[in-house]
N, C-alpha and C positions, 0 to 999 in steps of 0.2 A: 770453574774456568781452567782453561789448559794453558794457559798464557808459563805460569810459572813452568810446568814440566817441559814445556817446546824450550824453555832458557836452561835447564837443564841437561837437555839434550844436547843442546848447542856443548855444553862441556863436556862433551864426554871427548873433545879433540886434546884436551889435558892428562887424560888419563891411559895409563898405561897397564894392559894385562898381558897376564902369564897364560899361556895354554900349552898342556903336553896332551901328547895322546896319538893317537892311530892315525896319518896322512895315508891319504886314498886319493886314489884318479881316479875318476868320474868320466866315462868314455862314452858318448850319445850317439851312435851311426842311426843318421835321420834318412829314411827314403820315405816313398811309395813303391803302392803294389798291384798291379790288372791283371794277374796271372797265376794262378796254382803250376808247382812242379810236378811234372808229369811221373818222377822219382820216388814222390810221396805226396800223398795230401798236404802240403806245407805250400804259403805263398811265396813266390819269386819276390824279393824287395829288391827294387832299383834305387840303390844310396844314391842323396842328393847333395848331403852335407855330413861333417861329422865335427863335434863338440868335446871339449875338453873341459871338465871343469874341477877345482880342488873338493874331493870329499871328507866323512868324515871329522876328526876333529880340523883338518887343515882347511875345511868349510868353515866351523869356527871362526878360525882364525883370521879368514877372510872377510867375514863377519863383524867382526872386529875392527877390522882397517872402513872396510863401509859404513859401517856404523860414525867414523868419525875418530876412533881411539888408534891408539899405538900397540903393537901388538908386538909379543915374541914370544913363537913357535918354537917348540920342543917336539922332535919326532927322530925315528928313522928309517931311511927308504933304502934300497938298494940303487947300485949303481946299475941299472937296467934302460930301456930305451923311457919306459913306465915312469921310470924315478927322476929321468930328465926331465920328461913333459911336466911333469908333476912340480918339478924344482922352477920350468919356464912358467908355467901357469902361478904360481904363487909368487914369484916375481913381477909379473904383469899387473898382476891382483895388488902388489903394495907391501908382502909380506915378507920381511926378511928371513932372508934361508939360512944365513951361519950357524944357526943351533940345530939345524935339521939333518942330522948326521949322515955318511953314507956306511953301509954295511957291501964290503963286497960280497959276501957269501950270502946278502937275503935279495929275495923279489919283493918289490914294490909291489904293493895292494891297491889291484885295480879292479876296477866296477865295468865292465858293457854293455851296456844296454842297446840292444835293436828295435827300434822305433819304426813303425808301420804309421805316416799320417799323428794320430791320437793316439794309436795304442802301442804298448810293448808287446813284443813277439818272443821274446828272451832275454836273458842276462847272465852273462858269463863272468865267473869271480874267480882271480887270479893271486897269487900273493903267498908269501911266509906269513905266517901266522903262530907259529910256534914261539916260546918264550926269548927273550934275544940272549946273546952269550954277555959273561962273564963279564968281558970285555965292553961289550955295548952296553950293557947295565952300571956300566961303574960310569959311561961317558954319558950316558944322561944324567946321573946322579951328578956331576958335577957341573951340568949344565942346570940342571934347579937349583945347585946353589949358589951357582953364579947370578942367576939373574931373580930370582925367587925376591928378598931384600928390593929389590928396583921397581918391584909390582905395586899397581893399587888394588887390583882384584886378580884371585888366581883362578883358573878353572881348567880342571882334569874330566876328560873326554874321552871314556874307558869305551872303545869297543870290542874288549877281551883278544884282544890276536894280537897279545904278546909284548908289547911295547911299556907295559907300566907292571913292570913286577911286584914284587912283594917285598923285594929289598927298596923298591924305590917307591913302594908306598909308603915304608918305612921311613926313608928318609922323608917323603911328605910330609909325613906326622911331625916330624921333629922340626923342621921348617917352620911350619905351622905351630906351634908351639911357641918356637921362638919370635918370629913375628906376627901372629894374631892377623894376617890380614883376611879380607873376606875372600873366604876358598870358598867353589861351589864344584861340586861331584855330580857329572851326568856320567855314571857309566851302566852297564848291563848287569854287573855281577857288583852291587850296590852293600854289600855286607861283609866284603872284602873289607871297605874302608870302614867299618864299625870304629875298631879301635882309633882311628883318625880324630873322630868326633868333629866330624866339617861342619861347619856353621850352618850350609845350603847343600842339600843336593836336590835332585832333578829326572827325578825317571818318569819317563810316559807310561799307560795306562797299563800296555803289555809287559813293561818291564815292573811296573807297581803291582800285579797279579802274579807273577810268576813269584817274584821274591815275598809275597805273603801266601803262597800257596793255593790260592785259593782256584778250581777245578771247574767252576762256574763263572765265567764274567758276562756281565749283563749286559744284557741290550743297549745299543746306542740309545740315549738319550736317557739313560738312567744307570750311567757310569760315575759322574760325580758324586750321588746318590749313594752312591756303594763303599766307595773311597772314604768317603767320610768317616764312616763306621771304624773306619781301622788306622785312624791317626796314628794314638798313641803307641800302636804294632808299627807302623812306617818306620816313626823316628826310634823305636827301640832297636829293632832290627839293623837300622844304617849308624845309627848314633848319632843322630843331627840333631840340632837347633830345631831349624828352619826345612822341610819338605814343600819343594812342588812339583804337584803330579801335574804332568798335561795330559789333556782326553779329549786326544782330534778335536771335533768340531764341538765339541761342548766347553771348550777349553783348558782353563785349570784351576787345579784348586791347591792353597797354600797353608799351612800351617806348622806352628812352632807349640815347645813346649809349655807356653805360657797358656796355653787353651785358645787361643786365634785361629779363627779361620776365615781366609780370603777367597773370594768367588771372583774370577773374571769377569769382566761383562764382556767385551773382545772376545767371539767365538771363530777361530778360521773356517774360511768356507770348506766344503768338502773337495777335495780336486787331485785324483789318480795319479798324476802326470807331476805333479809336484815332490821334490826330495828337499831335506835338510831345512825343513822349517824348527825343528827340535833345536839343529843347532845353532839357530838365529835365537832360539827364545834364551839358549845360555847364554849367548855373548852380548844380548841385550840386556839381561839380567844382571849380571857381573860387572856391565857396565853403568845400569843404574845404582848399583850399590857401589861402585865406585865413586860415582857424584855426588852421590850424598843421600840418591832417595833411601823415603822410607820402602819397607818391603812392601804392603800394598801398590804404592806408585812404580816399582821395579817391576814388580808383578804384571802390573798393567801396559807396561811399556815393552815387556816383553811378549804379552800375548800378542798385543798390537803389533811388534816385528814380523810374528810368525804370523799374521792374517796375513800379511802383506806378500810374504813370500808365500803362501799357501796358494795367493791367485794367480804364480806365476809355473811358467814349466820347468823341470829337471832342476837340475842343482841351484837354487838361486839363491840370492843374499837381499838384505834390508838395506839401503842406502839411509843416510844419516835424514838427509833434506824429505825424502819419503814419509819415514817416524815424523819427522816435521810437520808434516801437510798431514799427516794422516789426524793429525792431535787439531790442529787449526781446524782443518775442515770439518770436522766432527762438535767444532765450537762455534757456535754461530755469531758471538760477539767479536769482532778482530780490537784488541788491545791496543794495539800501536803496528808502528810503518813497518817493521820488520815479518811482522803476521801479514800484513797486507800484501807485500810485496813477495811471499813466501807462497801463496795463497796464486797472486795471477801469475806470476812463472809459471808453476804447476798446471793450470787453467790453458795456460797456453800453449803447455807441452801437452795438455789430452784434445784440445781443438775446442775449447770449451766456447759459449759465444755467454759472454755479461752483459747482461742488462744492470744498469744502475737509475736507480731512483733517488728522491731524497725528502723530508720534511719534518714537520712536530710530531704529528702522530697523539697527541696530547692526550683526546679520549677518540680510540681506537672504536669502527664503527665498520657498521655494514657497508657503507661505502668505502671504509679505508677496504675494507678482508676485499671488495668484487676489485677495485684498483689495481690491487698486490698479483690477484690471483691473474689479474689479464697482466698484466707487467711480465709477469714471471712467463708465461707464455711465448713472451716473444723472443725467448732464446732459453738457454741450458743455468745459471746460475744466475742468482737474484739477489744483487746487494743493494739494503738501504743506508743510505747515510742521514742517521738521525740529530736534527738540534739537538747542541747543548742544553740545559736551562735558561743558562745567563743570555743565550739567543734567542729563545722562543722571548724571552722577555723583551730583548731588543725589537723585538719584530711584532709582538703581540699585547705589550705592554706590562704592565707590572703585576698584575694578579696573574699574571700566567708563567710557566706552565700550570693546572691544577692538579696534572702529576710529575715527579720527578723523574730524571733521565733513567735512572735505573728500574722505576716502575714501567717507562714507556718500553725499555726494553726488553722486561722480561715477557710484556703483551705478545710485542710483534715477533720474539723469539720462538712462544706459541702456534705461529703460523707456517702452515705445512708449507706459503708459496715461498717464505724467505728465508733466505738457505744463510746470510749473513748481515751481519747489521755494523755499523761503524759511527760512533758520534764524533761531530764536530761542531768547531765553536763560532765562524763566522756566519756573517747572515746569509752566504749563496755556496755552495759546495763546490764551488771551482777550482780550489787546491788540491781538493780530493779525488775531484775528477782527472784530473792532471797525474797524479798517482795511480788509478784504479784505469785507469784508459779504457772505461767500455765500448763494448760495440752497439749499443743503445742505451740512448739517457731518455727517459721516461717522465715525463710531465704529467699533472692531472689538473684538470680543469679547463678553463676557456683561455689557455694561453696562445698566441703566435707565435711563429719562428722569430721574427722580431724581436718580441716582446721580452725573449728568454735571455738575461745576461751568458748562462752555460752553453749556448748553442752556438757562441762560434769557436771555443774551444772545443767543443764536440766536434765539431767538423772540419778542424785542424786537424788533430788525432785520425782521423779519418772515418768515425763514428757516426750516426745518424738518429734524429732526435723524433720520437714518437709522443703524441699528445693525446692521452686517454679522458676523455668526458667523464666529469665524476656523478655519483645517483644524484637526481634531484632531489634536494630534500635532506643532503643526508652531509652534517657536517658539523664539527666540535662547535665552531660559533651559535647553530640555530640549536644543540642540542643547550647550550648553556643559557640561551636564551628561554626557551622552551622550563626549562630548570626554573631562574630565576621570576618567571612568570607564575609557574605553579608554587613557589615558594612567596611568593607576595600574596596568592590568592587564600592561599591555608594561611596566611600569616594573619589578614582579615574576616 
């Protein structure tokens, strides 16, 4: 069950993390194109739109505020047209700027991208990148030690152009030393921080290849495969705990020096057009080992961010409630109202149409599975609301259920048509309904409109009530009966 990590999520609005690293502008000029330049075989684009969005670690960071936590950013930008946008857009975004220094003698590091429809036609990369001065080095340094102490998770965000030197990795180490909190390192040049000895770091599969040398990387779909082999070379070389590699659409794989290793099951889809899912899997990380998870569950919560942003285009971030729905919906028992009600917002921000059912389910039969699968039919998402125990008893008397609610639900959880299941304890689901507001409520058997107590609160809601005929023949009563016949007959 996901019940417990969606309530962990919810905490991550408590916690507070540190991020330094590389801020970058993310710049999208979106057109189309009917026309080749007569100048050169290259298309004419007619810009339509153009996007702004934070890169880099300041994507992170962003990351972070969406995700639900408190964030403070460590960076420096130039004072440039770049550096403003960059300072508007992380402002927008939620992310406070005071620590985000200006240099007047650096350009701000910006990204271009020209967008044709679906594809990129180029990308023009702009920016100081050389090491910062003297000066700029001492004024970060004492922005980590200002707010370093205030952190629950720290996470450094190296994408080598300059920003995190070697005296302030230095002071990292000592920081970290001194307060012990969970540091996690995603940078490119991963062996810099050796002497650190960070608890977490984080490199994907091309920065995992380079920094083991290795001249051959394998085929997709047999990159974890490969990774494996060279755990205890990862963390020698970084000086870590804790490694996780990501590997595109295969995911990641996690391991420390106790001999552990963790596989995702969460693989993001494959998709061109997508940027900075990496940096959602660390700030979703850092933020689950902030709340308390364990690293398997951090793990998992982080692959899950990055699928999420992986289905989207250009720079995008995980929203908290997102992570949310992504965990419910992938759970087909809803725990209580908070899942429920998390569940049809979401439903109803995709246009989803619910069908809702409800009954014992007691012993699950060929005519419950033909019921389900016409139910499910009649629209996009299928929730049953299953009797308690202590109700089928009310309603069926005392030797029943002759299975328990958690057996009935692990049955109908088995079935492809029912995508969510919910118990309740009264004898007609009209609270529930009242709650779950479908756009069909779904009978079975020889019922009337009449006949139905939930059918005029269906049609208050503004919903509409379908009465499916169930198989002749086929039903937990005749099947018990049938039962306790052939058992008096062998009994004689």
């Amino acid at each position: 069950m996901n019940t417990g990590k969606i309530q962990q999520i919810e905490n991550f609005k408590n916690q507070n993390v540190l991020v330094s690293g590389e801020a970058m502008l993310d710049k999208f000029l979106v057109g189309h194109s009917s026309r080749l330049n007569r100048e050169a075989p290259v298309p004419i684009v007619d810009l339509d739109d153009q996007n702004l969005s934070a890169g880099g670690a300041s994507n992170t960071a962003v990351n972070i505020v969406d995700l639900g936590g408190n964030v403070r950013f460590i960076s420096v930008i130039g004072n440039d047209e770049e550096g403003k946008s960059l300072r508007t857009v992380l402002k927008e975004s939620g992310v406070p700027s005071q620590s985000v220094l200006v240099d007047e003698g650096r350009k701000t590091i910006a990204k271009q991208r020209v967008m044709c429809g679906n594809h990129m036609l180029v990308r023009f990369d702009k920016g100081d990148t050389q090491a910062l001065s003297k000066k700029m080095e001492d004024k970060v340094i004492v922005q980590l030690k200002k707010y370093y102490a205030q952190s629950d998770a720290v996470i450094v965000s190296d994408y080598g152009y300059g920003i995190l030197t070697h005296k302030a990795i230095e002071a990292l180490k000592k920081l970290h030393q001194k307060y012990q909190k969970p540091l996690l390192v995603d940078s490119k040049y991963l062996d810099r921080y050796r002497a650190l000895k960070p608890p977490f770091v984080k490199p994907n599969y091309r920065e995992a290849v380079k920094l083991l040398g290795i001249t051959k990387p394998a085929e997709k779909g047999k990159r974890v495969k490969q990774i494996k082999k060279y755990r205890d070379k990862i963390l020698e070389i970084t000086g870590a705990k804790v490694a996780a590699v990501t590997v595109d659409i295969e995911g990641s794989i996690i391991f420390d020096r106790n001999g552990s290793t963790h596989t995702t099951d969460t693989k993001p889809v494959e998709n061109s057009k997508a940027i900075g899912a990496g940096d959602t899997y660390t700030g979703a990380f850092a933020l689950s080992l902030a709340a308390g998870m364990g690293i398997p569950a951090a793990a998992d919560t982080a692959a899950a961010s990055a699928t999420i942003v992986a289905q989207k285009d250009g720079t995008a971030t995980c929203t908290q409630k997102e992570l949310q729905y992504f965990f419910s919906a992938s759970n087909k028992y809803i725990a209580d109202d908070a899942n429920l009600q998390l569940l049809r917002e979401r439903y109803n921000e995709l246009g989803k149409k619910i069908i809702f059912t409800n009954g014992c389910f007691d012993i699950v039969h060929s005519g419950h599975v033909k019921y389900l699968q016409q139910a499910q039919e009649l629209g996009d998402i299928l929730i049953v609301g299953l009797n308690s125990d202590a109700s089928v008893r009310r309603l069926k008397g005392v030797n029943r259920p002759v299975n328990r609610a958690e057996d009935r639900l692990s049955v109908l959880a088995g079935l492809q048509s029912v995508d969510h299941i919910i118990i309740f304890n009264e004898e007609t689901p009209i609270n529930l309904i009242k709650k779950i507001k479908p756009d069909v409520f779904v009978k079975g058997g020889d019922y009337t409109l009449d006949g139905l107590p939930e059918a005029p609160a269906i049609k208050n809601m503004g919903g509409e009530v379908k009465i499916i005929p169930l198989l002749p023949g086929k039903s937990t009563t005749g099947i018990l009966k049938r039962y306790k016949k052939a058992e008096t007959a062998n009994g004689s």
